[in-house]
Every structure is written in structure tokens, then in C-alpha cells.
PLY file of the C-alpha trace (Angstrom):
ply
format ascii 1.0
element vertex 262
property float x
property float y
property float z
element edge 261
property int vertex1
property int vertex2
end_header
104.37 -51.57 135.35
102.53 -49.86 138.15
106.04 -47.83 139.14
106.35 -47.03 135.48
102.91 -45.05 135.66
103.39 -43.46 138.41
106.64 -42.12 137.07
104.87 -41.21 134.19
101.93 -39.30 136.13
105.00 -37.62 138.26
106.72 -36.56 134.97
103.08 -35.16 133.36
102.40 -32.97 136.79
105.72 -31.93 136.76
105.28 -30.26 133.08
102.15 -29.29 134.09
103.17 -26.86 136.67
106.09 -26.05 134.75
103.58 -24.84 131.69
101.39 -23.29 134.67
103.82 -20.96 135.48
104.94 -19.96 132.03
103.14 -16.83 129.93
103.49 -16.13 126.45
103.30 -12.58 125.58
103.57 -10.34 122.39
104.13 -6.47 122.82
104.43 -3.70 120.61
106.19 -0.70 121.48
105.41 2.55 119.16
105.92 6.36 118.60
103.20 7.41 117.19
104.19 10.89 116.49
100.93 12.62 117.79
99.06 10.27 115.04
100.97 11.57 112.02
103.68 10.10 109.61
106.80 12.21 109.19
104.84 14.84 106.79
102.49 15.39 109.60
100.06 13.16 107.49
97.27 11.57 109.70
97.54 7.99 109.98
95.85 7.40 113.24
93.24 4.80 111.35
96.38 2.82 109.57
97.98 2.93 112.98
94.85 1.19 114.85
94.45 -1.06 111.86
98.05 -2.11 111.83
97.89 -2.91 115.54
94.96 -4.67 115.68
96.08 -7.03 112.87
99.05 -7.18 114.68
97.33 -9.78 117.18
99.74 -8.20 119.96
98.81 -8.49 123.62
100.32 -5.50 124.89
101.16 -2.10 123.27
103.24 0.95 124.65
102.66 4.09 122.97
104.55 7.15 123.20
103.86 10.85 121.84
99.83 10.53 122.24
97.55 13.82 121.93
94.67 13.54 123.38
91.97 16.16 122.11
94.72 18.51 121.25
94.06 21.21 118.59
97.32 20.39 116.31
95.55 16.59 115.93
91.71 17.52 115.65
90.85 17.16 118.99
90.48 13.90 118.85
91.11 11.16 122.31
93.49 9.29 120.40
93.64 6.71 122.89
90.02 6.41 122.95
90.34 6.06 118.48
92.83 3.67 119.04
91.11 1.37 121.82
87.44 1.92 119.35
89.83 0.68 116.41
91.62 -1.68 118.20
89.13 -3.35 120.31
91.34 -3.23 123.54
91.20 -1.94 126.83
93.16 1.65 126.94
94.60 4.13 129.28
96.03 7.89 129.07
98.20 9.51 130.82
99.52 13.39 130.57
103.32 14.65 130.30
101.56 18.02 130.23
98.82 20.52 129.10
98.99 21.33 125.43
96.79 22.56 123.00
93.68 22.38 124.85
94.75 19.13 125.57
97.53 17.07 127.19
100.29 15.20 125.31
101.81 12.38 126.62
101.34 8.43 126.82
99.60 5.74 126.39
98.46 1.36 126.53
96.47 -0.73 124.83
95.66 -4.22 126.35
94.06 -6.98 125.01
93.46 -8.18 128.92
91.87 -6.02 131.49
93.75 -3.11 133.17
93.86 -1.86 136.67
96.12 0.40 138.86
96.93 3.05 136.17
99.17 5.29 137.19
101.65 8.19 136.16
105.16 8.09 137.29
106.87 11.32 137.21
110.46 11.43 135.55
112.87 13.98 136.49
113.53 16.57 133.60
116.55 18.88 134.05
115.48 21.20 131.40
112.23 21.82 132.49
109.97 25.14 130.90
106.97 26.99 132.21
104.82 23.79 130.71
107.19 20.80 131.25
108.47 20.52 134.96
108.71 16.26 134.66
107.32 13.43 132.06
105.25 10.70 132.53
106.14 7.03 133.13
102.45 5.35 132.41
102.03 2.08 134.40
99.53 -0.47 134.77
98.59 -3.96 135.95
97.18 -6.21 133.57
94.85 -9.30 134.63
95.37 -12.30 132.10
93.80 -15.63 131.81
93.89 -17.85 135.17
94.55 -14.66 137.12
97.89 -14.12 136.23
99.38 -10.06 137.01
101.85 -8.66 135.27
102.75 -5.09 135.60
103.15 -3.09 131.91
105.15 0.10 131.38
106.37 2.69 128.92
108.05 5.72 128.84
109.57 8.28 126.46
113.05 9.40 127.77
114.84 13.14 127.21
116.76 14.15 124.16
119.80 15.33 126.84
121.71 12.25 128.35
122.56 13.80 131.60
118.34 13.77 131.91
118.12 10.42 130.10
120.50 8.81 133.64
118.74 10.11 135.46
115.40 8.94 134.33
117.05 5.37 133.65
117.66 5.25 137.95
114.40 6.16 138.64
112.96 3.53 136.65
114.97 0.68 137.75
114.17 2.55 141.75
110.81 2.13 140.86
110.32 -1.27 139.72
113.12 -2.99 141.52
111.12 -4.15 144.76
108.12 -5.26 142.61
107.46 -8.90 143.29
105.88 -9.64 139.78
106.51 -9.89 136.17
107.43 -6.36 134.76
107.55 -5.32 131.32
108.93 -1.91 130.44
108.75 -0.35 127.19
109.40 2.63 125.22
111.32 5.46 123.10
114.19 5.68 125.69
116.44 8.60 122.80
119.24 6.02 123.52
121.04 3.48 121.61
122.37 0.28 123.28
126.01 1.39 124.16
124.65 4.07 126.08
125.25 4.18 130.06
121.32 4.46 130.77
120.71 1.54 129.04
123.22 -0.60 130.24
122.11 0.80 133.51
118.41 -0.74 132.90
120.42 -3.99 132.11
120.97 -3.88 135.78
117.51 -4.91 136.65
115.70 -5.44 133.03
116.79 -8.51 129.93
116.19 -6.80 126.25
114.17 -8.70 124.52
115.87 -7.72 121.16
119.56 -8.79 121.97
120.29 -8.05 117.93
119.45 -4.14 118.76
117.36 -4.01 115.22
117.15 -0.71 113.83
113.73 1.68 114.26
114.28 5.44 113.59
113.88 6.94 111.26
110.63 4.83 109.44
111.54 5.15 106.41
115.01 4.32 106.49
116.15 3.01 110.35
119.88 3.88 111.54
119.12 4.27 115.07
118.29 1.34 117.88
115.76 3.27 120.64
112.78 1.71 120.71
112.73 -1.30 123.76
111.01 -3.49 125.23
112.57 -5.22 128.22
111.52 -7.53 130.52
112.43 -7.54 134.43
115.43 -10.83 134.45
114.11 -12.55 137.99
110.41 -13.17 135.58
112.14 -13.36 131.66
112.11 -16.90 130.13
113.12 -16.52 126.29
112.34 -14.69 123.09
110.29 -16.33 120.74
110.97 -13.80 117.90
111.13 -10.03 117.53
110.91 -8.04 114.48
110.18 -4.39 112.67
107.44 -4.10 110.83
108.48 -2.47 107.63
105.38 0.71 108.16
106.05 4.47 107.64
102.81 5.57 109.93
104.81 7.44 112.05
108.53 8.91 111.94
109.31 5.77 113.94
108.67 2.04 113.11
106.91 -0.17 116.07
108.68 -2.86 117.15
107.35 -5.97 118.25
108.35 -8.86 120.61
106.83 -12.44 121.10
108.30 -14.09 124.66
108.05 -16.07 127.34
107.36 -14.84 131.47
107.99 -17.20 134.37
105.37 -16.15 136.42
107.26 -17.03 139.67
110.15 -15.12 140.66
113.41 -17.27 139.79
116.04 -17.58 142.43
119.67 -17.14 141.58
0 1
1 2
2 3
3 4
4 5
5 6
6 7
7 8
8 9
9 10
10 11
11 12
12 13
13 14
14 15
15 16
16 17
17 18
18 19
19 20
20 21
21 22
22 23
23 24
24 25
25 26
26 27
27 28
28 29
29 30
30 31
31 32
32 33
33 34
34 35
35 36
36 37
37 38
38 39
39 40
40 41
41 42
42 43
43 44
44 45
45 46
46 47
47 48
48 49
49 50
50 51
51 52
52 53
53 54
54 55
55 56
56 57
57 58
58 59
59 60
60 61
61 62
62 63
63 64
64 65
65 66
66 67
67 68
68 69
69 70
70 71
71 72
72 73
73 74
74 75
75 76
76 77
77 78
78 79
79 80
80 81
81 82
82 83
83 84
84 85
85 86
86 87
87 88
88 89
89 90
90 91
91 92
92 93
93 94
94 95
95 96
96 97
97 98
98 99
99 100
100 101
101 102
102 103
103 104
104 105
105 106
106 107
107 108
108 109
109 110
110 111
111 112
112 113
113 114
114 115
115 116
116 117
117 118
118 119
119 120
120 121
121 122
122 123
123 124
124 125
125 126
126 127
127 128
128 129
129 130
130 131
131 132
132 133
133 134
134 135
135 136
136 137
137 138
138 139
139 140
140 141
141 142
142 143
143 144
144 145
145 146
146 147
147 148
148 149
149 150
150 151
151 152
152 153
153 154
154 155
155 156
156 157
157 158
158 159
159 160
160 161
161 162
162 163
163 164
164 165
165 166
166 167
167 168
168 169
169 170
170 171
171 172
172 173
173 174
174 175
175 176
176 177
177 178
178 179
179 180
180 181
181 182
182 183
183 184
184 185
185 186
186 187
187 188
188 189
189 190
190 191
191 192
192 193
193 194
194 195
195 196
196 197
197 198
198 199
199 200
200 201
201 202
202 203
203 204
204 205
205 206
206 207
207 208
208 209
209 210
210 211
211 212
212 213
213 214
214 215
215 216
216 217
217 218
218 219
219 220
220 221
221 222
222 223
223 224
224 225
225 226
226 227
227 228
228 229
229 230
230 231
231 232
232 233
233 234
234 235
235 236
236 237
237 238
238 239
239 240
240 241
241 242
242 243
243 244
244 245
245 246
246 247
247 248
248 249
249 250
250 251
251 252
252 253
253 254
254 255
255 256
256 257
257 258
258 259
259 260
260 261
């Protein structure tokens, strides 16, 4: 009897640990379209309201203005985190308007180490030289890191390879969960995303359609997750909302929060 509760107590740690080291986590990934729907409509509010219903941990947002003159200068990642609740960061892809345009997250945990990773652009202009790759570490329950990421790749594909290698350069020595998401211009088939396969698992291996909102051809909004941390999808899905000219897509999975070995 005594041998049969001790293998009992053994089995009970043993799932313990194993539930220790797991982390559920639901992300949204979403072009806003500086705040407008595809009439240049402003649906900032509907977007905040639809997020924070949403329940999602994590969001990556691309195409935010932030007190530009074409959206009312108005911190839209400021609106957004007021709406939402969350913690928030901005980061530039350059000056415009009186502004900057560029990128942002919303967290639901605290958020540390913000930074903006330049991407190579091989068309650049007098106001874009490069575009932003926002980053940041988030601090969940129990003291668990995970680093979050998002991006908005070129419309060119020679640009769009290029940016795909400097992601996968960036991230590849990082000895934690990663999770990298974004409007990477690219459907599945395409050489820079099967290049991100290299380091990154999809999260949405049925490649559901998200542009345009109101009636979705195109697969090229992602959210991946780096393979040595991913565990399995719980469910992903597209909200059926027209805020902006793309719909958000949304992803409920599991981390391992120690690095598996091969």
C-alpha cells in the first residue's frame, strides 16, 4: 500500500512540474489601418472594444499613428491601452504627419525591454530609410518571460527576404519563449515564410484567410511561435469584423517554458 502512494505522490509531482512549465497564451495579431476601416472611417473605439472583449493576452498591432494629423492627433496606442486596460508600447517606422507611424503591443502582463529593431528596406525615400520590428519582454504570473514581437513586412519580395533573415538572425540565439507576429505582405508558399519556418511553428497550420475584411482571399497575417518553446494550438480563428481593411486574427496555445531538446 505504502509503495502504491508513493508511486502515486511520484506520478502527482511529476504532472506538477510538467503543468509548471507549460503557459497558455492567446494573441491577437491586427492591422489596424491607422484606426480606420477601409473608407477611412474611424473605428479606433470598436477596435479597443473588440480587443478588450476579446480576453486576449497579447496583441501585435501594425499601421499605428500616433498623434498624426491624418488620424486627429490622437496616441492611438495610448486610446487603445485607456480602452483596453493593458499595458502598451509604441514604436516609430518614421516621422509623419507631425507624428510617427509605425507599431505597436498591448499586454495584459507587464512589459519591459521595449525595443525597435530596424528592418532593411531596399526602396527606401527621403522619410523611410528602414521599418520597425517592435519587441518586448513580457513578465507573467510566477515570473515566467516570454519575449513578444511584431512586424509589418515590404510590399516588394526581394525586401520581404530580406527582412524574413533578419528576423530569424535576431531571435535565433534567444534562450526563451518567442512569439512573433504580424502583417508579413506574404502568403504561406512564399520563400520568406518558409524561411521563418526555419526557426518559428505557425500557429495557424490551416493558413485561414484575413485580407481583405470584408471579403478575405489572402493568408498574411501570423502569429508564430519559436519551435524549441511551442507546445500545441488550442484553437485559432478570424473574427468576422470590418474595423480595419484587415481582419485580426487570433490564436489560443500552449508554451513550454523550458527549451526542448531535439
Amino acid at each position: 500500500m505504502k509503495t502504491i502512494q508513493l508511486l502515486h505522490l511520484a506520478i502527482l509531482v511529476l504532472f506538477t512540474g510538467m503543468i509548471a512549465q507549460a503557459q497558455t497564451v492567446t494573441v491577437l495579431t491586427y492591422n489596424i489601418h491607422h484606426g480606420t476601416d477601409k473608407d477611412e472611417i474611424d473605428q479606433l473605439q470598436q477596435m479597443g472594444q473588440f480587443i478588450r472583449q476579446s480576453g486576449v493576452d497579447l496583441v501585435g498591432l501594425q499601421e499605428v499613428d500616433s498623434v498624426c494629423r491624418r488620424s486627429g492627433g490622437v496616441d492611438q496606442m495610448k486610446k487603445l491601452g485607456e480602452i483596453t486596460g493593458m499595458h502598451y508600447a509604441f514604436v516609430r517606422h518614421f516621422a509623419y504627419q507631425g507624428g510617427a507611424y509605425g507599431q505597436g503591443i498591448l499586454s495584459r502582463y507587464p512589459i519591459s525591454e521595449i525595443k525597435n529593431n530596424r528592418l532593411t528596406l531596399l526602396k527606401k525615400d527621403s522619410t523611410r530609410e528602414s521599418l520597425a520590428l517592435i519587441s518586448a519582454v513580457v513578465t507573467f504570473p510566477r515570473k515566467k518571460n516570454i519575449l513578444f514581437a511584431s512586424a509589418h513586412f515590404a510590399l516588394d519580395e526581394a525586401t520581404r527576404m530580406i527582412q524574413a533573415s533578419e528576423t530569424v538572425a535576431l531571435f535565433a540565439s534567444r534562450d526563451m519563449p518567442v512569439i512573433f507576429t504580424g502583417d508579413l505582405n506574404a502568403t504561406p508558399e512564399k520563400n520568406e515564410i518558409r524561411y521563418l519556418d526555419t526557426l518559428f511553428t505557425t500557429t495557424d497550420p490551416a493558413h485561414h484567410l484575413t485580407y481583405p475584411a470584408d471579403k478575405p482571399v489572402k493568408s498574411i497575417d501570423y502569429i508564430f511561435v519559436n519551435t524549441a518553446y511551442f507546445d500545441r494550438v488550442l484553437s485559432f480563428k478570424v473574427p468576422d469584423v470590418n474595423y480595419s481593411d484587415h481582419r485580426p486574427a487570433m490564436s489560443t496555445f500552449e508554451l513550454s517554458m523550458k527549451k526542448k531538446t531535439k
